[in-house]
N, C-alpha and C positions, 0 to 999 in steps of 0.2 A: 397567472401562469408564468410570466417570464420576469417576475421577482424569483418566484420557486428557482428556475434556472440557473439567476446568477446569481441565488444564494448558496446551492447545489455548489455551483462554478467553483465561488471563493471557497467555502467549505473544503472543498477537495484538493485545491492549490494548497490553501494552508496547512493539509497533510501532507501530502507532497512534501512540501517544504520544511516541515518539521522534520519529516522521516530522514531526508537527506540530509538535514545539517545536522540532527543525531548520528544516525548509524551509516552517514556517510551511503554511495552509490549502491549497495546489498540491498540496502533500504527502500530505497528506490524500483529497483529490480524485483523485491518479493512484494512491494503493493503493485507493481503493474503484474509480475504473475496474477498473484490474488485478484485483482478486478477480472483481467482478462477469461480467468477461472470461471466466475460468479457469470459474466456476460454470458460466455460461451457455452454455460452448466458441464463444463470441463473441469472433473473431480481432479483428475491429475494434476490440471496444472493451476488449480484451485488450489489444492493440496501441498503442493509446493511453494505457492506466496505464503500459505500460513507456516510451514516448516520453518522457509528462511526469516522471516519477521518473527518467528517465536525465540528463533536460535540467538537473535540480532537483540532482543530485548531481553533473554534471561541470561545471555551470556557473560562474561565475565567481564567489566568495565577497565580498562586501561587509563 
């Protein structure tokens, strides 16, 4: 059980951490919408992490 955890742990940092050093603080902001969605079976604001992560990844690269 508390390998699961801190492989859970690192796993989820390491997104984190990708997200923001790709698409920068947006990034950040639609995975915690998105989780906090999923946790709280909150369609809206579930809805809105995947909006701004979808925007954030097929948008147009600079």
């Amino acid at each position: 059980m508390p390998v699961q955890i801190v492989l859970s742990t690192v796993f989820t940092a390491g997104v984190e951490q990708f997200l923001q050093w790709r698409y920068g603080p947006m990034g950040f902001v639609g995975l915690v919408l998105l989780t906090i969605g999923v946790k709280a079976r909150n369609v809206t604001c579930g809805s809105l992490g995947v909006v701004v992560l979808t925007l954030l990844i097929t948008g147009p690269s600079f």
